[in-house]
DRENDO-1510 file (C-alpha; in Angstrom, 1 decimal, always signed):
<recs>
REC; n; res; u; v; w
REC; 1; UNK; +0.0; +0.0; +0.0 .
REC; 2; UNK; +2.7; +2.4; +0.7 .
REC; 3; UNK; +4.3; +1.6; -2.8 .
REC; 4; UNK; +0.5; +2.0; -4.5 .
REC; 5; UNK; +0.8; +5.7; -2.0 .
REC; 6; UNK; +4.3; +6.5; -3.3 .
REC; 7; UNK; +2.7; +6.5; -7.1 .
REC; 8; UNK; -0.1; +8.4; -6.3 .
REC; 9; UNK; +1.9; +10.8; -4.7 .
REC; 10; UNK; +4.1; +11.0; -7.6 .
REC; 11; UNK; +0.9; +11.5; -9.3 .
REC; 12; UNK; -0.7; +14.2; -7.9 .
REC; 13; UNK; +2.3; +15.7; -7.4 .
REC; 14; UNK; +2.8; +16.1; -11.3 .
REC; 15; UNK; -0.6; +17.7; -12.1 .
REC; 16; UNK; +0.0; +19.8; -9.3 .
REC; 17; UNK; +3.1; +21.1; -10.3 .
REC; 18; UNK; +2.0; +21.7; -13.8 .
REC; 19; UNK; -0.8; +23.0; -12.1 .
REC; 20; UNK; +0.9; +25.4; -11.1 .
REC; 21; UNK; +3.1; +26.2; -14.2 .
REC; 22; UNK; -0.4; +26.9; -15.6 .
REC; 23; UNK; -1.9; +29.1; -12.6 .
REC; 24; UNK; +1.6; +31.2; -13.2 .
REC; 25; UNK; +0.9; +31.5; -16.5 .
REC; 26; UNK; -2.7; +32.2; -16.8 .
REC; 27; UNK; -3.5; +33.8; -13.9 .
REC; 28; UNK; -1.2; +36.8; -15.7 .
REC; 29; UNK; -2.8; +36.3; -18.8 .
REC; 30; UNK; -6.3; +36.1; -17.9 .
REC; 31; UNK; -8.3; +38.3; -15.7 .
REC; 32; UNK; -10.4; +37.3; -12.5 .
REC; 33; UNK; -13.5; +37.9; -14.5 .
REC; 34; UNK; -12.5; +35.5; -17.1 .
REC; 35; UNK; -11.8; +32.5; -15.1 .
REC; 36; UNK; -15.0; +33.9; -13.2 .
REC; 37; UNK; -16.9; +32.7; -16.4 .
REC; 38; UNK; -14.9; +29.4; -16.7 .
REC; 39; UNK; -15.6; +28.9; -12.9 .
REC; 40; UNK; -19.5; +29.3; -14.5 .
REC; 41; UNK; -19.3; +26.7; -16.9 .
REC; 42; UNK; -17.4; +24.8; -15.1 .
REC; 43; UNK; -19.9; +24.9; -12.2 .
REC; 44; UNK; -22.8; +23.5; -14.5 .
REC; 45; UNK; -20.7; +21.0; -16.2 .
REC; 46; UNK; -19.5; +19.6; -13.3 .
REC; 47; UNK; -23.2; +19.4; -11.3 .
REC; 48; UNK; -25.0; +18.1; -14.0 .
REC; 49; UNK; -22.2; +15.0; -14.6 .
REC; 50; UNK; -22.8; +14.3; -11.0 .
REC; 51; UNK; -26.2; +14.0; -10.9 .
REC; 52; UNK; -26.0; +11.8; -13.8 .
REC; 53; UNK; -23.7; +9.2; -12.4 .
REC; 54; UNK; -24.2; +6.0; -12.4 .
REC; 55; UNK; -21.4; +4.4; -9.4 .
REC; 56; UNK; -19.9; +2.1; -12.1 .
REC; 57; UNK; -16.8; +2.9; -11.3 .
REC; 58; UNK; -17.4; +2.5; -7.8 .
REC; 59; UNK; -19.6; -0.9; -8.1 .
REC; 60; UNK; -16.1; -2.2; -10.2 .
REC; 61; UNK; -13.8; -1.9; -7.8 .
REC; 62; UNK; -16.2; -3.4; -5.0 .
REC; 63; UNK; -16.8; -6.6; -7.0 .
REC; 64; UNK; -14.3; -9.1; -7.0 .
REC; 65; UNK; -14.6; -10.1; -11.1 .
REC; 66; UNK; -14.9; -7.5; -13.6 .
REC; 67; UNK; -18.4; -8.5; -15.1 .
REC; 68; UNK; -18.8; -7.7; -19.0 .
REC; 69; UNK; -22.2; -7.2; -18.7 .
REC; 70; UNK; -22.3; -5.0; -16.4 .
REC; 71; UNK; -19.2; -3.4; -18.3 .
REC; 72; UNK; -21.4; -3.5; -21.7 .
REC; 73; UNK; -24.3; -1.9; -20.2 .
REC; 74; UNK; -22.3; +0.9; -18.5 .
REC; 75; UNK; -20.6; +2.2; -21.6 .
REC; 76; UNK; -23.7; +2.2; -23.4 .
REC; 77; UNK; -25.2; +3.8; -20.3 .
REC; 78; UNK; -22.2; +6.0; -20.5 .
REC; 79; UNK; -22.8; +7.1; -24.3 .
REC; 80; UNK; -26.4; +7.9; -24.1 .
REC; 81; UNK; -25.9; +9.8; -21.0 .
REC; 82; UNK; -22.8; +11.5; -22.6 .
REC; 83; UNK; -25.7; +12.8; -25.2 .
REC; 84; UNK; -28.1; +13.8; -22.7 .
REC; 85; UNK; -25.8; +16.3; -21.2 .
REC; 86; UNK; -24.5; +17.6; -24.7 .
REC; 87; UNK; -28.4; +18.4; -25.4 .
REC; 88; UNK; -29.2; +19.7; -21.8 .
REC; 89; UNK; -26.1; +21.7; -21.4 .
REC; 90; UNK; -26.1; +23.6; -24.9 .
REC; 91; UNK; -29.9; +24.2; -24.3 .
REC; 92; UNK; -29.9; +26.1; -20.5 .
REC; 93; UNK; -27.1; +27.9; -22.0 .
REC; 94; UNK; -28.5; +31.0; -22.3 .
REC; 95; UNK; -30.4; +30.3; -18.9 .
REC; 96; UNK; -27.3; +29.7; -16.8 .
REC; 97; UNK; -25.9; +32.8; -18.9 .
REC; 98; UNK; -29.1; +35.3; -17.5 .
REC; 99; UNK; -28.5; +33.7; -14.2 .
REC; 100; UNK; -25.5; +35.2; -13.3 .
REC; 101; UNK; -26.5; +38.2; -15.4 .
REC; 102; UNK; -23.8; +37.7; -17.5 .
REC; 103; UNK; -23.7; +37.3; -21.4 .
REC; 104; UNK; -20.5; +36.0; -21.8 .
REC; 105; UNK; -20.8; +32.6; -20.1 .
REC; 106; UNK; -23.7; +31.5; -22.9 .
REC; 107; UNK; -20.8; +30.9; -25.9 .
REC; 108; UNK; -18.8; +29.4; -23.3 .
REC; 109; UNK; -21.3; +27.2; -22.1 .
REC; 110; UNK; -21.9; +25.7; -26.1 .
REC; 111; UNK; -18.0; +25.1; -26.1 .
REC; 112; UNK; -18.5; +22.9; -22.7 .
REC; 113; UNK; -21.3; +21.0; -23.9 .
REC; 114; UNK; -18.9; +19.1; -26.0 .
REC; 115; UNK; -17.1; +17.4; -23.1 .
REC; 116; UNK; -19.4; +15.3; -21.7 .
REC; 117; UNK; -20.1; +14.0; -25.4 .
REC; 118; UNK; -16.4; +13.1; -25.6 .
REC; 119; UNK; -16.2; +11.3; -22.5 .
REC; 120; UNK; -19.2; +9.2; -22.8 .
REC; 121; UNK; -17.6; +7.1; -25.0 .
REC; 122; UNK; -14.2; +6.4; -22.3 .
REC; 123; UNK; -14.0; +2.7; -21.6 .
REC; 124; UNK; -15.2; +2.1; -18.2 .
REC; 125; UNK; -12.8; -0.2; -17.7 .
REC; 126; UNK; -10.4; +2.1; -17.3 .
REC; 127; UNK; -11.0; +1.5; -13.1 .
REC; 128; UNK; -9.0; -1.9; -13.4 .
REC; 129; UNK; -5.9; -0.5; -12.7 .
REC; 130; UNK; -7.0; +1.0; -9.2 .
REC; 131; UNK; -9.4; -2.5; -8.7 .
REC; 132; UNK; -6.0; -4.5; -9.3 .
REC; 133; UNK; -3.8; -1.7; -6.8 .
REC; 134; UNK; -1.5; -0.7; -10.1 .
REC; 135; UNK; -1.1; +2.4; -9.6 .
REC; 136; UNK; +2.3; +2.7; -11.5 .
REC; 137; UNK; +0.1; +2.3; -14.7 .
REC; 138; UNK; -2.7; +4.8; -13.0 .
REC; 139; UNK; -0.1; +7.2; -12.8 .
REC; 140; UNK; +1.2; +7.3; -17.1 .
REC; 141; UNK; -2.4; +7.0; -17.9 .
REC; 142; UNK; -3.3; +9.9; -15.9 .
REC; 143; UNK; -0.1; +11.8; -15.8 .
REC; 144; UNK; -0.4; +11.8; -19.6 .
REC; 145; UNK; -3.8; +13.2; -19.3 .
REC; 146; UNK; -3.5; +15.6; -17.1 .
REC; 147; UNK; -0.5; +17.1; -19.4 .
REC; 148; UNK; -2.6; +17.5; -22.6 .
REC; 149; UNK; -4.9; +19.8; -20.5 .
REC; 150; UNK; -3.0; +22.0; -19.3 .
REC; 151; UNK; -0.3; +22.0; -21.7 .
REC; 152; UNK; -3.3; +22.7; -24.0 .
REC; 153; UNK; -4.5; +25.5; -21.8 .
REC; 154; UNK; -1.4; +27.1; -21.5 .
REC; 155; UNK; -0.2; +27.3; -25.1 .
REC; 156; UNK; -3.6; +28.2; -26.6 .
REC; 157; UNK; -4.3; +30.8; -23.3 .
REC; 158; UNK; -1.2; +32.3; -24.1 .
REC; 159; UNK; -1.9; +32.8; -28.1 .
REC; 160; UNK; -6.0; +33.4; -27.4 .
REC; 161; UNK; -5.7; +35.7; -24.4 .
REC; 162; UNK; -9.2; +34.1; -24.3 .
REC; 163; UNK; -11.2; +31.9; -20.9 .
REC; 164; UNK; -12.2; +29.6; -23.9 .
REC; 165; UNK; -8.3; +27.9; -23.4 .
REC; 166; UNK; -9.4; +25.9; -19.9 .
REC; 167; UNK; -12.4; +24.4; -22.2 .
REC; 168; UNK; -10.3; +23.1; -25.1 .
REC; 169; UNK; -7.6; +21.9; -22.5 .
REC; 170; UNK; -10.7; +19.9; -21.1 .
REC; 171; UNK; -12.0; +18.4; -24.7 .
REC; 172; UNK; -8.1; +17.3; -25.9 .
REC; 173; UNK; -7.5; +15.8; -22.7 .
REC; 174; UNK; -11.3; +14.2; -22.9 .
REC; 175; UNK; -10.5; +13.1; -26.6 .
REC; 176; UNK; -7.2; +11.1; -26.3 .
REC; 177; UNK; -8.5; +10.0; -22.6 .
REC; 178; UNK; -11.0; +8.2; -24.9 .
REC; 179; UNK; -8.3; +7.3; -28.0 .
REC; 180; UNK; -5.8; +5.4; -25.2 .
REC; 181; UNK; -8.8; +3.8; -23.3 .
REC; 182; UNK; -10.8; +1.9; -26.2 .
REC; 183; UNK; -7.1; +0.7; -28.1 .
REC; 184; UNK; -5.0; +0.1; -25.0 .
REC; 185; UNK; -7.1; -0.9; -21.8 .
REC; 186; UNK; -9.0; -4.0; -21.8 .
REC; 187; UNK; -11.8; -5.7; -21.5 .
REC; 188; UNK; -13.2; -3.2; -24.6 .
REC; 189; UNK; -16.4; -2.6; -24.5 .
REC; 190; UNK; -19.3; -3.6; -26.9 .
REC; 191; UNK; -22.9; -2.4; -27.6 .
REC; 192; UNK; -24.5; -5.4; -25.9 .
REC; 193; UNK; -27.1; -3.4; -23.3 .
REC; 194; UNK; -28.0; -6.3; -20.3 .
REC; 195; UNK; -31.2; -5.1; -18.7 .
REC; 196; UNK; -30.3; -7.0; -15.6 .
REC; 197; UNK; -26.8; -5.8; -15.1 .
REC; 198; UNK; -27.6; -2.5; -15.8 .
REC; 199; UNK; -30.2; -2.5; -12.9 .
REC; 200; UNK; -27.7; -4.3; -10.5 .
REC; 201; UNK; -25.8; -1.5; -11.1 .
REC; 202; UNK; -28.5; +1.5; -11.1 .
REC; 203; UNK; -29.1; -0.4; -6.9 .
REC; 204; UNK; -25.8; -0.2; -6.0 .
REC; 205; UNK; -24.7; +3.3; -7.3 .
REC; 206; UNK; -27.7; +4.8; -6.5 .
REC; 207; UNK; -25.6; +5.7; -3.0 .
REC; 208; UNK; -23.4; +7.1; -5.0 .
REC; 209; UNK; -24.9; +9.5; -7.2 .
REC; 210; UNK; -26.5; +10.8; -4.4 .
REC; 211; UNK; -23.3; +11.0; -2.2 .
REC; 212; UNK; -21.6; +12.6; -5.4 .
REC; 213; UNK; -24.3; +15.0; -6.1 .
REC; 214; UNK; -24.2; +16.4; -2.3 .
REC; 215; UNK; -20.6; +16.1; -2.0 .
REC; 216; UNK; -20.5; +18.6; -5.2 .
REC; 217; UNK; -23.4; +20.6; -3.7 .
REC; 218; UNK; -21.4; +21.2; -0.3 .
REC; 219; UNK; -18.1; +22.0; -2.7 .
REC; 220; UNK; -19.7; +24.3; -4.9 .
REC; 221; UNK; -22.9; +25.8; -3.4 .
REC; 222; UNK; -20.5; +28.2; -2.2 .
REC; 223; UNK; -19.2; +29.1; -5.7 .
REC; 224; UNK; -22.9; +29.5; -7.0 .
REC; 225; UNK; -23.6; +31.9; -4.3 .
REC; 226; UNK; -20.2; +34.1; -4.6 .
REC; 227; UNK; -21.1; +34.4; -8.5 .
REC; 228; UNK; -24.8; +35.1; -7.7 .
REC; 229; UNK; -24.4; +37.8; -5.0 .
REC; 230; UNK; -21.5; +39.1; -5.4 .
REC; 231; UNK; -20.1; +38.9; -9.5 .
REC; 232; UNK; -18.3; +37.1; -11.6 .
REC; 233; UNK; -15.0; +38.7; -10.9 .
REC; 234; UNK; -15.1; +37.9; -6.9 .
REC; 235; UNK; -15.8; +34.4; -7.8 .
REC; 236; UNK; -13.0; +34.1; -10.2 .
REC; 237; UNK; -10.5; +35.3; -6.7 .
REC; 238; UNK; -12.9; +32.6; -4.7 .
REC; 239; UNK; -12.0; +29.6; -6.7 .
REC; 240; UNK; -8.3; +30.5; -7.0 .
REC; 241; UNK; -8.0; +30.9; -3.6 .
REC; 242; UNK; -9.9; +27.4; -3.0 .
REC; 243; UNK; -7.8; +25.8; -5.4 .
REC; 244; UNK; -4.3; +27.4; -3.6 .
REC; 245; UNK; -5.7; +26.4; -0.3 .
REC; 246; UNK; -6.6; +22.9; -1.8 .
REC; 247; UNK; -3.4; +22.3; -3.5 .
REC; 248; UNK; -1.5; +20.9; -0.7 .
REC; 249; UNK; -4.3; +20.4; +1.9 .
REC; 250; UNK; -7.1; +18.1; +0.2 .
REC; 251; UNK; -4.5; +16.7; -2.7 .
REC; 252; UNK; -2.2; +15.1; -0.2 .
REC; 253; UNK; -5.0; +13.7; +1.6 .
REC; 254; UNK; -6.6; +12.6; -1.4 .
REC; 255; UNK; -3.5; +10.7; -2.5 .
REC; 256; UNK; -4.4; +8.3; +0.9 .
REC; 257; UNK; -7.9; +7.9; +0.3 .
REC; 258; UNK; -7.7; +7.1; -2.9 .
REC; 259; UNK; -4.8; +4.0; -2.6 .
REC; 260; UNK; -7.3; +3.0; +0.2 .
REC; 261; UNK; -10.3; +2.4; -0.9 .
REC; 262; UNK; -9.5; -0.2; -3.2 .
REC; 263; UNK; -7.5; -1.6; -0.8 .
REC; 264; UNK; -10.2; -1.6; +2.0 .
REC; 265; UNK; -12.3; -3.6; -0.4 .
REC; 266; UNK; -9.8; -5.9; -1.1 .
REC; 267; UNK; -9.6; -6.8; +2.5 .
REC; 268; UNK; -13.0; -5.7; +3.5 .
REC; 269; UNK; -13.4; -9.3; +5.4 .
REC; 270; UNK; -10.6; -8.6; +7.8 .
REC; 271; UNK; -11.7; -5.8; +10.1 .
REC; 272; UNK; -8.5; -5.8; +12.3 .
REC; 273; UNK; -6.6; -5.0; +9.5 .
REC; 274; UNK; -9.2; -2.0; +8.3 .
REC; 275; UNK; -8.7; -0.8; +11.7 .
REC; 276; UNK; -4.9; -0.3; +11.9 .
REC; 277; UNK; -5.0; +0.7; +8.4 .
REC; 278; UNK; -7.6; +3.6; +8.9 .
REC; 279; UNK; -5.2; +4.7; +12.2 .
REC; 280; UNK; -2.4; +4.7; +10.3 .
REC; 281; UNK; -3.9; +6.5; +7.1 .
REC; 282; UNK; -5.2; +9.0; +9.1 .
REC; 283; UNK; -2.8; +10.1; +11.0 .
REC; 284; UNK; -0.3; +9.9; +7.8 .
REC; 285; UNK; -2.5; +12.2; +6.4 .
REC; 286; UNK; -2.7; +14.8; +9.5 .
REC; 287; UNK; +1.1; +15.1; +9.6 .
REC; 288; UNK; +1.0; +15.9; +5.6 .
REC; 289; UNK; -2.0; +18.1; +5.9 .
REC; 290; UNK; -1.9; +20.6; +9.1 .
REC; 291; UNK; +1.9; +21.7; +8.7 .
REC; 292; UNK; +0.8; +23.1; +5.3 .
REC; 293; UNK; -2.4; +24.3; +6.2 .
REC; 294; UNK; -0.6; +26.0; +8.8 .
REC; 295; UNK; +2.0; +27.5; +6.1 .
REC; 296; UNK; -1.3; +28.8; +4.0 .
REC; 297; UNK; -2.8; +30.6; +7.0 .
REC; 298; UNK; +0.4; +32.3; +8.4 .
REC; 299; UNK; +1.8; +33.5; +5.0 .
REC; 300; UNK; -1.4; +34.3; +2.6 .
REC; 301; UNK; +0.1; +37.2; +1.2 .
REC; 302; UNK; +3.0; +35.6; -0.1 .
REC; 303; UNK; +1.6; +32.6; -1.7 .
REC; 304; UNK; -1.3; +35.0; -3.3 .
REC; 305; UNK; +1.7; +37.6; -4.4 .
REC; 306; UNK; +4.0; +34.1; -6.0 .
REC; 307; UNK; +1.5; +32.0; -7.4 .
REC; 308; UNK; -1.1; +34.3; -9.1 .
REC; 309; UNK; +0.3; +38.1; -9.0 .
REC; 310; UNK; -0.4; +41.4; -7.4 .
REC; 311; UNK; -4.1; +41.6; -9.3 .
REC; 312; UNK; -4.9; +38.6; -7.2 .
REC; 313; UNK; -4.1; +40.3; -3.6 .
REC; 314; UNK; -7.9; +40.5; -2.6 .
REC; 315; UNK; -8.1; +37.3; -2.4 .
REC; 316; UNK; -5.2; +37.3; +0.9 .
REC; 317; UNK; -7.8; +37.1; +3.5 .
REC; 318; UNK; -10.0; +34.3; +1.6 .
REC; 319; UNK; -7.2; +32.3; +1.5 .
REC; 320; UNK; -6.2; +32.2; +5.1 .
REC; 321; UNK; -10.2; +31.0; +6.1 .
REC; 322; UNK; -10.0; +28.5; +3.3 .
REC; 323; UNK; -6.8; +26.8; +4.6 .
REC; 324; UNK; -8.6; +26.4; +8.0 .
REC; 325; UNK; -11.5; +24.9; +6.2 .
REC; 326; UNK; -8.8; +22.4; +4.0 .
REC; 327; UNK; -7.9; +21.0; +6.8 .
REC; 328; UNK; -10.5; +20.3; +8.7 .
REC; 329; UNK; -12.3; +18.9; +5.3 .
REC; 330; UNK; -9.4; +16.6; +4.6 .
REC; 331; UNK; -9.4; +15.0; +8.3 .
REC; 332; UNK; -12.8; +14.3; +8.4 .
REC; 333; UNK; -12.8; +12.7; +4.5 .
REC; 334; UNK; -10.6; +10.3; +5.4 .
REC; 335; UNK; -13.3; +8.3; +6.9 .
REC; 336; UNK; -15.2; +8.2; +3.3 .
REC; 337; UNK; -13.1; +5.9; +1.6 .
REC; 338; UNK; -13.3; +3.2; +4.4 .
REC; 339; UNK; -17.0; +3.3; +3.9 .
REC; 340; UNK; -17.3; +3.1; +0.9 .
REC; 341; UNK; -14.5; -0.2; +1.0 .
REC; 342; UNK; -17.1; -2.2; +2.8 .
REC; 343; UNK; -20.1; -1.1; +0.7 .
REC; 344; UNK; -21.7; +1.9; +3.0 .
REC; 345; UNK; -22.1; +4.5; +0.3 .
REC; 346; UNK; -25.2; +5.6; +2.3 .
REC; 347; UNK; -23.2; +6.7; +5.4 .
REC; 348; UNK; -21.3; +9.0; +3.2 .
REC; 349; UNK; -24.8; +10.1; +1.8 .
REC; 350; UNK; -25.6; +11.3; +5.5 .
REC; 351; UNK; -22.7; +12.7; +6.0 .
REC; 352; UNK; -22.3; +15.3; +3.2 .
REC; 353; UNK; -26.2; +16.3; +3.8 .
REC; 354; UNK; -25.5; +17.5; +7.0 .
REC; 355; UNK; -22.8; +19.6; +5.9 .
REC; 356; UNK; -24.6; +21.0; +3.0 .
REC; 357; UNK; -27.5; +21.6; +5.8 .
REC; 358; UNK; -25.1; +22.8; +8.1 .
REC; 359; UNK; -23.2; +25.4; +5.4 .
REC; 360; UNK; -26.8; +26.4; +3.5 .
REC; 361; UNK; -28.1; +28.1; +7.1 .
REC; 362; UNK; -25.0; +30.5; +7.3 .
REC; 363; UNK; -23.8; +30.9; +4.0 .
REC; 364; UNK; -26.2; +33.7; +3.0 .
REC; 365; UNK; -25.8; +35.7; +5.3 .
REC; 366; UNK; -22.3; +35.3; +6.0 .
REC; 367; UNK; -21.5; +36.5; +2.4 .
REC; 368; UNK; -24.1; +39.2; +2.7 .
REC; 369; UNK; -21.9; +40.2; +5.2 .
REC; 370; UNK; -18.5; +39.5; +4.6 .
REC; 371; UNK; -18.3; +39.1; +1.2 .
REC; 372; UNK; -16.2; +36.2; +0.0 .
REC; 373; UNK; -14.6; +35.6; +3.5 .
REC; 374; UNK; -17.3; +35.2; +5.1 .
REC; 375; UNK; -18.5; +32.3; +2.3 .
REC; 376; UNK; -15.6; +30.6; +3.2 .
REC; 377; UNK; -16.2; +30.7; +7.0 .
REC; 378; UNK; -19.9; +28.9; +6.2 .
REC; 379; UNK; -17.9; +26.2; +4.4 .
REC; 380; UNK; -15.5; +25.6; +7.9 .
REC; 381; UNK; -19.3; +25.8; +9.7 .
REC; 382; UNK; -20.8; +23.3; +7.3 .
REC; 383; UNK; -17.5; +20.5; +8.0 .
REC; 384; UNK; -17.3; +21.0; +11.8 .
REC; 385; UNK; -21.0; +20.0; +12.1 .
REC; 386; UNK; -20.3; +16.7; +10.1 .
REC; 387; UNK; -18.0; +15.8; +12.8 .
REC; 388; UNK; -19.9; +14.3; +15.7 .
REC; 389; UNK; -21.8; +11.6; +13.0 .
REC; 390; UNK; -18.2; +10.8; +11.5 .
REC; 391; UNK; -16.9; +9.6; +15.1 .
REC; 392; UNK; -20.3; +7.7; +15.7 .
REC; 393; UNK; -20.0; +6.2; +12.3 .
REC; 394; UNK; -16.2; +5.3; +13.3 .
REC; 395; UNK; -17.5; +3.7; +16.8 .
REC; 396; UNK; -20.0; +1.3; +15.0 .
REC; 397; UNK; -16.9; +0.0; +12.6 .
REC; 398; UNK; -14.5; +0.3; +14.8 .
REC; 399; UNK; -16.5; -1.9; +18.1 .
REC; 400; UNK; -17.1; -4.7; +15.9 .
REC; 401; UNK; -15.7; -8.1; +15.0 .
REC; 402; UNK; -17.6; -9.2; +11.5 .
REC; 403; UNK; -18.4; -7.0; +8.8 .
REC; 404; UNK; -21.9; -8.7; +8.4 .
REC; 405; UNK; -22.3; -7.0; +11.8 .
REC; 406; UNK; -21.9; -3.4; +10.5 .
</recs>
């Protein structure tokens, strides 16, 4: 498992290093109200691909044999769902657009639509390698990914001047995510539709669409307020700053949770080992996560004044909340991937509702208030109140002896 960590690491250190090659870059070539209308379309593409997920990816991992039904069905699932977005996305366009009383997120929006399309047609079976713990082979299928984005970002933002770069870096990396995945992973998918397999699935990931969609809700509810009350501009320094506080906090302790929840269901039988694992995890990923956080809070304006430049200083005070909020998120997430190793999606269902609950009664007027600081202070509100269910979901895995008794 550390060896599986090690790659991860590797991983996510990559895209966050050319992360921030591209955050250097663009963040002096684009203006906070432009990546305030990306932030837009991002927002809607990445809500409605939530709340159209199916858990295939998920319900893979958790089964011990790759099925090719079930594989079958979810790529056709996959391409008709791909189609549904395309047509749903292009069509609120204008909606979205009036929304946020701004004009220039409607063209953007038509570009995005074309994403979704593209990846419908990925080979779910791309999930093997982090079902069979090879994460060496996760890390050039993704590492090469991740480089055709922003590479494709960077050059074309820095010959466009235009927001419309982060959209094309999206589609190239969507199109050759698709090209490598139908010619080089296997099992390849066919067009064989198995009514049965597809509603094994549709009972099993239902947890998970539901987990995903309020999991996205309680990440981005915040953005859609910023760019609702307060403008397109402050949200563009909102979601900069939430990515910078992000970058070391949640990645690092994303790296852990996500080597570990194929491993929890690998040995989701042997709850002594879950145990020691989930300490250990846990505290591996509090010594990786609080010294940074701490770094974040106590040196804002530097980190602002390197990374994005002195247009971005407004976003100093933002930053320093949202490390807090980083930290405390990334603690209490690590329980979500032990959960979901021995099947109990719906815990992490319950979980995230009470933090959306818990952020939607203080966000408004917290931001009526205080702008985008006090936004970010509803977010730490909404993932301390998650914390007392956490440690009772903990002490029923933790005080028993059989998983069946769970």
């Amino acid at each position: 498992m550390l060896k599986s960590i090690g790659w991860m690491a590797v991983l996510r250190g990559f895209a966050k290093f050319l992360a921030i090659i591209k955050t250097l870059i663009l963040a002096r070539i684009l203006s906070p109200f432009q990546f305030g209308v990306f932030g837009i379309a991002s927002l809607v593409l990445g809500f409605l691909e939530i709340i159209t997920e199916t858990g295939i990816n998920v319900v893979l991992i958790q089964e011990g044999k790759t099925n090719k039904k079930q594989l079958d069905s979810a790529w056709i699932v996959s391409i008709i769902r791909g189609v549904i977005l395309f047509i749903l996305i292009f069509s609120i366009s204008p909606l979205i657009a009036k929304f946020f009383n701004n004009d220039s997120a409607k063209n953007i929006l038509y570009l995005t639509s074309l994403v979704p399309l593209i990846r419908g047609f990925i080979n779910p079976a791309e999930v093997v390698f982090q079902k069979n713990l090879e994460f060496k082979k996760e890390f050039y299928f993704k590492g090469l990914l991740i480089f055709v984005e922003i590479s494709t970002a960077v050059l074309l933002g820095y010959l466009t001047r235009s927001e419309y770069c982060l959209i094309w870096g999206l589609i190239a990396s969507s199109i050759v995510e698709v090209v490598i995945s139908q010619i080089f992973i296997s099992p390849r998918p066919k067009l064989n539709f198995d009514f049965a397999s597809f509603k094994y699935i549709l009972k099993k990931g239902i947890w998970i669409t539901f987990a995903g969609t309020f999991n996205y809700i309680f990440q981005h509810g915040d953005d859609v307020v910023v760019g609702k009350i307060l403008g397109v501009s402050p949200l563009g320094l909102y979601q900069q700053a939430y990515r910078i506080s992000s970058l070391p906090v949640s990645e690092m302790a994303e790296v852990v949770q996500k080597v570990t929840f194929p491993y929890y269901s690998k040995y989701q039988m042997d709850l002594i080992l879950l145990k020691n694992t989930f300490k250990k995890s846990f505290l591996g990923t509090s010594l990786l996560v609080i010294p940074f956080g701490i770094l974040l809070i106590l040196f804002p304006y530097q980190v602002i004044n390197i990374l994005l430049g002195p247009n971005w200083l407004e976003a100093v005070g933002v930053l320093r909340v949202l490390a807090i909020f980083g930290m405390i998120k990334a603690l209490t997430n690590s329980i979500f991937p032990l959960l979901l190793g021995l099947g109990k999606q719906n815990w992490v269902t319950y979980i995230t509702l009470v933090g959306i609950i818990g952020m939607a009664t203080t966000i408004f007027p917290l931001t009526r208030l205080y702008g985008i600081t006090g936004t970010a202070i509803s977010t730490i509100i909404g993932t301390i109140v998650t914390i007392p269910l956490t440690l009772i979901m903990l002490y029923k895995i933790f005080k028993n002896e059989s998983p069946a008794k769970i």
